[in-house]
C-alpha positions in Angstrom: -142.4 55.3 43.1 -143.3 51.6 44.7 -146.1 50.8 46.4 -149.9 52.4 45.7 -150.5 56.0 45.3 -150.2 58.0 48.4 -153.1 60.3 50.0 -152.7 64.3 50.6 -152.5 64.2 54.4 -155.2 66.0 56.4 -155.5 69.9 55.2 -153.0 69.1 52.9 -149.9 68.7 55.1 -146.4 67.9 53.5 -146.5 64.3 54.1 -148.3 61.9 52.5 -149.4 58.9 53.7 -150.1 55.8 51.7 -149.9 51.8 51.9 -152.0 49.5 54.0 -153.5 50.6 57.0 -152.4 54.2 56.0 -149.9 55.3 58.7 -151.3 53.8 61.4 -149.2 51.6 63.9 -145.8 50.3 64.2 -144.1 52.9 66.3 -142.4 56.1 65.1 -140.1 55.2 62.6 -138.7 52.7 59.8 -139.3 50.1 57.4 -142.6 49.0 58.4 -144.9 45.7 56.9 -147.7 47.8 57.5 -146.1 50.5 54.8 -146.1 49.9 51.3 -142.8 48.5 49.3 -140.5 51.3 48.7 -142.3 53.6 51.4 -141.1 54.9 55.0 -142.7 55.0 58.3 -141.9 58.8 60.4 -143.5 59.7 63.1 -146.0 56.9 62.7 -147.2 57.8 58.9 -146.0 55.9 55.8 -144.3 58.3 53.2 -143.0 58.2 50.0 -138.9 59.3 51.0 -138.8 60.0 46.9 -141.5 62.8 47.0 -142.6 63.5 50.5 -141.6 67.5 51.5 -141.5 66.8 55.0 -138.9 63.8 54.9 -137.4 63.9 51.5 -134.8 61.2 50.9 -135.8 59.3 53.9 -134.5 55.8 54.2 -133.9 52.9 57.1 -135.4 53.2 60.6 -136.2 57.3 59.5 -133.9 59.0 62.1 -130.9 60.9 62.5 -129.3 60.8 59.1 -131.7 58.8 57.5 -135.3 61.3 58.4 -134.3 63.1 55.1 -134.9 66.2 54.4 -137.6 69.0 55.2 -137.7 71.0 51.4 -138.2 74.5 51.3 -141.2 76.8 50.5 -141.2 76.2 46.7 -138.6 73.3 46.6 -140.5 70.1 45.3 -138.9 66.8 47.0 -138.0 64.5 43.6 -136.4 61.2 43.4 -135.6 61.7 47.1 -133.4 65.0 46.9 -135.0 68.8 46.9 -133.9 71.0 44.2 -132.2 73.9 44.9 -132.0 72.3 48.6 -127.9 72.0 49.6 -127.0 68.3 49.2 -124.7 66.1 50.9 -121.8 68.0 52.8 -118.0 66.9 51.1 -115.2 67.0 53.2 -112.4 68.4 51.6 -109.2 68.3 54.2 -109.1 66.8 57.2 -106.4 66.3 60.3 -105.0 69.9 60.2 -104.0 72.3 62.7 -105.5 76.0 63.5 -107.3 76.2 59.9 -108.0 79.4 59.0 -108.6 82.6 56.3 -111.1 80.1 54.3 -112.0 82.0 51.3 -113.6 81.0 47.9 -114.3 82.5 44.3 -117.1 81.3 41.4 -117.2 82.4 38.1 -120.2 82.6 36.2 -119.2 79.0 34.3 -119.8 76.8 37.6 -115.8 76.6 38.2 -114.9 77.6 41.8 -111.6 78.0 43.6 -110.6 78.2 47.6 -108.0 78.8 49.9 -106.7 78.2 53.5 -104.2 78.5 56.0 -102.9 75.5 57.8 -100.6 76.3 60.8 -98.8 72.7 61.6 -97.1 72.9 64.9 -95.2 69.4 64.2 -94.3 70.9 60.3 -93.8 73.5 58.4 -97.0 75.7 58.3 -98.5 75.9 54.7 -101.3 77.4 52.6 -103.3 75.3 50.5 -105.7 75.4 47.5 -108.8 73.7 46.4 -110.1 74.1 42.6 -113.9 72.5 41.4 -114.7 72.0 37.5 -118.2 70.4 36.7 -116.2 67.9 34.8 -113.6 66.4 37.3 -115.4 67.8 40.8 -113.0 68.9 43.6 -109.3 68.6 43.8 -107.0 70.1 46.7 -103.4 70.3 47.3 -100.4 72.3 49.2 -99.7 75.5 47.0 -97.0 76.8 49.7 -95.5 74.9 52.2 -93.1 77.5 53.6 -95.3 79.9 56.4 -98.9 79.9 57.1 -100.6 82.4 55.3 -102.8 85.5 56.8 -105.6 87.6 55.0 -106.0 85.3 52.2 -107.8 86.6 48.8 -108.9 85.3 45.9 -110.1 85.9 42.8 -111.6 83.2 39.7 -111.6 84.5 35.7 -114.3 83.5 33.6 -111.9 80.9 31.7 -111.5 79.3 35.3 -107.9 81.0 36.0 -107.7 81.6 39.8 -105.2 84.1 41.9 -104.6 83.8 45.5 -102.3 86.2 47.4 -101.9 86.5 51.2 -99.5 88.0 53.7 -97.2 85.3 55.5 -96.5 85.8 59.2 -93.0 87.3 58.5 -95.1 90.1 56.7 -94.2 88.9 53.2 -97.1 89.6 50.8 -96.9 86.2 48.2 -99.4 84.8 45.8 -100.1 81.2 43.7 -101.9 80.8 40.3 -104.3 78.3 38.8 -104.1 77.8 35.3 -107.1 76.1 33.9 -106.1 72.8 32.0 -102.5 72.6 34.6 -103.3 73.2 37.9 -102.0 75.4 40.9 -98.4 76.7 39.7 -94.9 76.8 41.9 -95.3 79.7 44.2 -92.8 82.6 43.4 -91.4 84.9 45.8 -93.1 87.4 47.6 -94.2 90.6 45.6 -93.8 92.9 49.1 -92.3 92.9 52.6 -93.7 94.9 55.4 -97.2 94.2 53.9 -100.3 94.7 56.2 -103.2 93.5 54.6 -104.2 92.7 51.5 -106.9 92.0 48.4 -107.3 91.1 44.9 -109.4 91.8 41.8 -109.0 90.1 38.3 -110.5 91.8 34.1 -111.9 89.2 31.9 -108.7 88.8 29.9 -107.3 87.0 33.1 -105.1 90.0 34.3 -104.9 90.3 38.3 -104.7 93.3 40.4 -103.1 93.2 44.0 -103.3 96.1 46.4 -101.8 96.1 49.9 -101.3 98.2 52.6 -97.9 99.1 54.4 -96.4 102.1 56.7 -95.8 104.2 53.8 -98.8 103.8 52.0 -101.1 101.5 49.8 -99.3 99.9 46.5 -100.9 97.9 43.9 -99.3 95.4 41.3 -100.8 93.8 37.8 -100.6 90.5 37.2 -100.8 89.3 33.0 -101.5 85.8 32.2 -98.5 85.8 29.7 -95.6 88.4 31.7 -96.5 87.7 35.7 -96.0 90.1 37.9 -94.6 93.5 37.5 -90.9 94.5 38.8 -92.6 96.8 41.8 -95.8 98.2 42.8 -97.3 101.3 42.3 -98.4 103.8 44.5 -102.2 104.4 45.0 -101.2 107.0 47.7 -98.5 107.9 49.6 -99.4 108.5 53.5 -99.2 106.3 56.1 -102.1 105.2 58.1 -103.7 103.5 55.4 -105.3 100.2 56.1 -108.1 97.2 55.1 -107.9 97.5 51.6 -110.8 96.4 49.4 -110.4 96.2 45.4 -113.3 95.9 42.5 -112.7 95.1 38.9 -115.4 94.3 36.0 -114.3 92.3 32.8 -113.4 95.8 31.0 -110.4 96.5 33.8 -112.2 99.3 35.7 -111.3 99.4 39.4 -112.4 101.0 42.6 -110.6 100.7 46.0 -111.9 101.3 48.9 -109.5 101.6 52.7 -109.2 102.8 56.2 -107.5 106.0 56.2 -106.5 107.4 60.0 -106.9 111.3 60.6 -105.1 111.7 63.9 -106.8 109.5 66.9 -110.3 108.3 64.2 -110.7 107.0 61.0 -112.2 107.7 57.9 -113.1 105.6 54.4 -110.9 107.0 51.2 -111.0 106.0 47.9 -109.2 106.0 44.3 -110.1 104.5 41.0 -109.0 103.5 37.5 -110.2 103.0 34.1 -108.6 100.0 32.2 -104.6 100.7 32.0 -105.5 104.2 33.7 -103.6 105.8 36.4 -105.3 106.2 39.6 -107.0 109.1 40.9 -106.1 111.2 43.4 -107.4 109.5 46.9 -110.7 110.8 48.5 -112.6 110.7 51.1 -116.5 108.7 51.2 -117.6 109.0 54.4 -118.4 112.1 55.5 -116.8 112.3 59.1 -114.2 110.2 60.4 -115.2 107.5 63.0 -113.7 106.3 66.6 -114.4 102.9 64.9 -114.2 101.6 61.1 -114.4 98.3 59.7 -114.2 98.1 55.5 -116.2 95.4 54.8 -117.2 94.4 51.0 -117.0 96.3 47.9 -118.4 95.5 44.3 -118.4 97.1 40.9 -121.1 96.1 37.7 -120.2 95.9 34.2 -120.0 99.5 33.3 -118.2 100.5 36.3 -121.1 101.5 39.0 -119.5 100.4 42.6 -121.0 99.9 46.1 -118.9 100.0 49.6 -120.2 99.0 52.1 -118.8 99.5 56.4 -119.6 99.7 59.6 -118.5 102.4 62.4 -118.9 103.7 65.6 -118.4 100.4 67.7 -120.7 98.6 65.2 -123.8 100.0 65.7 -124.2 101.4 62.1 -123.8 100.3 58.7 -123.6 102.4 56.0 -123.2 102.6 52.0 -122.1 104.7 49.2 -122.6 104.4 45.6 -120.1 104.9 43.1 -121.7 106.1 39.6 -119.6 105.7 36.3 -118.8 109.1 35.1 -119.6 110.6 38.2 -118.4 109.7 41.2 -119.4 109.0 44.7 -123.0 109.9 45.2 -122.9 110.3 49.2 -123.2 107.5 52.0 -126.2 106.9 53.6 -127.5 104.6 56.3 -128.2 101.2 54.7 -130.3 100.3 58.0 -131.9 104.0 59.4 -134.0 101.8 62.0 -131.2 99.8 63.6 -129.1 101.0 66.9 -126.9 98.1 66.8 -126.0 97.1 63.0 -122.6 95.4 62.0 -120.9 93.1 59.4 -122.0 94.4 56.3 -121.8 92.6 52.9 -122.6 93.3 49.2 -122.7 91.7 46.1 -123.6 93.1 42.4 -125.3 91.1 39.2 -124.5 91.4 36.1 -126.9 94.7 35.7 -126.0 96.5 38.6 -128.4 95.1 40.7 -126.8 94.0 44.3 -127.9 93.1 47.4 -126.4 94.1 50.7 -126.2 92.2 54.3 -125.6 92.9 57.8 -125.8 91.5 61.5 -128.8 93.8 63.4 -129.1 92.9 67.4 -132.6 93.1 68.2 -133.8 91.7 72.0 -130.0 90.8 72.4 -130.0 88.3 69.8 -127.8 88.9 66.4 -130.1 88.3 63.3 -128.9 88.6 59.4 -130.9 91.5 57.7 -130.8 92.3 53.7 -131.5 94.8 51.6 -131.7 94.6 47.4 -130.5 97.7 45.4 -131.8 97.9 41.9 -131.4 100.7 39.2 -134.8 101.3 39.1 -135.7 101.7 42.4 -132.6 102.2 45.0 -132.4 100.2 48.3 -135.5 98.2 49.0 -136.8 97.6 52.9 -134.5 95.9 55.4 -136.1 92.2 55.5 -134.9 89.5 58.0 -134.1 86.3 56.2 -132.3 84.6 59.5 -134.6 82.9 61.6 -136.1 84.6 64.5 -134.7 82.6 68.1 -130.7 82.0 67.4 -128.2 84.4 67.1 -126.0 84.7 63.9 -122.7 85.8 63.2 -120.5 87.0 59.9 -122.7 86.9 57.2 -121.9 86.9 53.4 -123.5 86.9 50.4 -122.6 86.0 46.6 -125.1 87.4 43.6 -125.0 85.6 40.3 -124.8 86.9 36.7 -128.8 86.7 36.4 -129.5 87.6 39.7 -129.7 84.9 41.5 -127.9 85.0 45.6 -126.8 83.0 48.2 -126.4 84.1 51.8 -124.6 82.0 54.1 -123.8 82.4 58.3 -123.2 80.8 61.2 -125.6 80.3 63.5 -125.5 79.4 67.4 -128.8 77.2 68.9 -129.1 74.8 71.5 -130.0 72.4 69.0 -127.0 72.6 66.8 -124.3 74.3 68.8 -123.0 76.6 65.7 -123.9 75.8 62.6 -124.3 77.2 58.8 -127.1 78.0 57.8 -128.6 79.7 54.2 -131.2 81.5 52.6 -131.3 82.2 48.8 -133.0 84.8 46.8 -134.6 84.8 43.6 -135.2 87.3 41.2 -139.1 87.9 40.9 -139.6 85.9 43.7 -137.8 86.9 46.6 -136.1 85.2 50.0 -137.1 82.0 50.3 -136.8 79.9 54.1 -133.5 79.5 56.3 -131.6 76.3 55.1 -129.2 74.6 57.0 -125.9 74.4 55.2 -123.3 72.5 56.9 -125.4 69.8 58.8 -123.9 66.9 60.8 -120.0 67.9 60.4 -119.0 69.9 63.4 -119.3 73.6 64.4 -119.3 75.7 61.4 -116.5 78.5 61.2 -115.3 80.5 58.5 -118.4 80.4 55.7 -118.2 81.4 52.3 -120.1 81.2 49.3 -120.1 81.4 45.8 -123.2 81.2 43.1 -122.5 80.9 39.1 -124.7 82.3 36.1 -127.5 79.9 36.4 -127.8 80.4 39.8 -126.0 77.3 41.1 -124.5 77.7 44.4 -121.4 76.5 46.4 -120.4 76.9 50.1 -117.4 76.2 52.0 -116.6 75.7 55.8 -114.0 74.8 58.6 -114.9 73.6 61.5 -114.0 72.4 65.7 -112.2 69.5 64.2 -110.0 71.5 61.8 -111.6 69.8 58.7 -112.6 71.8 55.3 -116.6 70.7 53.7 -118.0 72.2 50.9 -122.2 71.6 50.0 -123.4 72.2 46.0 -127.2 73.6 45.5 -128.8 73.7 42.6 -130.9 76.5 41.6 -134.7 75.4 42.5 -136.8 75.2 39.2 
């Protein structure tokens, strides 16, 4: 550690304070004679920047970039870093244009995969791709260099196989694969014309599952590892009106999907499903009265085929849920927030058990906060608790729920201090939210989150930012 041993500071405060003369003197920061070898002066005390809470990983003069870090409730600071704390921001790309539709995918292995839209105005537009293996860390190139890409999706198998499918700006719905072991493959041409949106599900044997949206209807297309794509889609339903798709799939192949359905001027939530190699089912309706307003936001599915969807209507001032129970059906939405009057963006994510945990924007005092809510087998939906912090106002919130349990939720945040930023809070089974983190520190506003966490509860999030640059931050599960 260097130096002597330090001294619990005054009613045991986070810092501690060691060396000769204590903290005293010397001003309010840096390397200091009066501080031990190895130790820190901040804000006039000498710490230890390996195991100090308050200014973990300190270093230098003890400002700006070098104060460290402030650890968590139940983070311990060791060797200078805070497990489970978000580490050192990456940057990925750099020096593009109007970057955009940033999405990522996890599998439970530690593997992750992302994508992006890069409009050039001096070049050809062009989508890329970003892949992460624990081995070789991150790697990036163009996987289309044709159109920019809109509505990106994408999915990760548990052998670290990734699809990514989009619609271009002609329309075109297209897609790339990742093979594990060779890297992002040539992009063939595009499955559908006159697409609208889009969204993608993949089994455990590695088969993708596109669905899209178009004026006659909503289409869907398999993907196998060892044939590609089939010769045409095939119809989920035939009306038009149909739009926002979301798809599901566990390991086994079973499949919900989830879209916007308009009935004359409003809109109303339909759905179909399929077991593994099934047909679908005929299309039905899962909210019980159509809506002036309707935004699909998220949709999951467990192991044995249970499913959650989750939306919003009415303007955004509700958020609601239904449950989808193997065997049986839809049970019925309900409100996911009863007490909120202004409720928006929601978000789900399932474990491995068909636990899941759902989150949402609430306004309260005219200030957007991020609620969530945890769903378990047992017990149903739990209270609505606030896990943003309580002055700055938040905005598109997601969440990702590992195999044990484990979950990651990840916005962006607008303050005086840091303009808009991302910021994190992460949830642990048994013992619950833990404290806003931020995520994306000192590299730009913070646009487009996502977030990803494995098996072991190992998390990965992804930005863009003001200066058209993609970051990415690793945290470890804390211990």
């Amino acid at each position: 550690m260097g130096g002597s041993a330090g001294v619990a500071g005054v009613g045991g405060s986070e810092s501690s304070t060691g060396g000769v003369g204590g903290g005293g003197g010397g001003g309010s920061g840096g390397t200091n004679s009066v501080c031990a070898a190895g130790w820190v002066m901040c804000d006039s005390l000498c710490i230890d920047p390996e195991r100090d809470l308050k200014f973990c990983g300190a270093s230098d003069d003890c400002s700006g970039e070098n104060r460290g870090r402030h650890c968590a409730d139940r983070e311990q600071c060791v060797d200078g870093h805070c497990p489970g704390a978000w580490q050192e921001p990456e940057e990925l790309a750099t020096d593009g244009q109007n970057m955009g539709g940033l999405v990522l995918a996890m599998n439970d292995a530690g593997n992750a995969v992302i994508g992006w839209s890069n409009l050039l105005f001096n070049a050809n537009p062009n989508v890329w791709g970003g892949y992460y293996s624990i081995e070789a860390g991150w790697s990036t190139q163009v996987v289309d260099d044709w159109v920019e890409g809109e509505d990106l999706r994408l999915v990760i198998d548990s052998a670290g196989n990734a699809t990514l499918v989009w619609v271009d700006l002609y329309f075109y719905l297209r897609s790339a694969h990742y093979v594990a072991g060779s890297g992002w493959q040539e992009t063939t041409g595009p499955l559908a014309s006159a697409a609208d949106a889009t969204d993608v599900a993949m089994d455990g044997s590695g088969a993708a599952l596109v669905v899209w949206a178009d004026a006659d209807g909503l289409w869907a297309n398999r993907h196998a590892p060892d044939a590609g794509w089939g010769s045409t889609g095939q119809p989920v339903q035939q009306e038009p009106g149909g739009t926002a798709p979301r798809i599901a799939m566990n390991p086994s192949g079973d499949t919900l999907v989830v879209w916007s359905q308009e009935e004359e001027e409003l809109e109303r939530l339909w759905s179909s499903h399929t077991d593994a190699g099934g047909t679908w089912t005929t299309p039905e309706p899962i909210q019980d009265t159509p809506a002036s307003y309707l935004r699909v936001a998220d949709l999951a599915i467990d192991v044995v085929g249970n499913g959650l969807a989750v939306w919003d209507e009415d303007q955004r001032t509700r958020v609601w849920v239904n449950r989808f129970s193997a065997g049986m059906g839809w049970q019925g939405a309900e409100l996911l927030d009863a007490t909120a009057v202004d409720a928006s963006a929601p978000r789900v994510a399932m474990d491995a058990d068909g636990n899941a945990i759902a989150v949402w924007l609430r306004t309260d005092d005219a200030t957007q906060k991020v609620w969530a809510s945890r769903y378990t087998l047992a017990s149903g939906w739990g209270s609505p608790e606030l896990i943003s912090g309580t002055a700055a106002s938040c905005d598109d919130p997601r969440i990702a729920v590992g195999a044990s349990g484990d979950a990651v939720a990840v916005w962006n945040q607008s303050d005086p201090a840091q303009a808009v930023a991302g910021w994190s809070n992460r949830f642990t089974p048994g013992v619950g939210w833990a404290d806003p983190e931020f995520v994306s520190f000192d590299t730009g506003k913070a646009w487009s989150l996502d977030v990803g966490v494995d098996a072991n509860g190992n998390a990965i999030a992804v930005w863009d930012n003001d200066r058209d640059e993609v970051w990415v931050n690793h945290s470890k599960r804390p211990q």
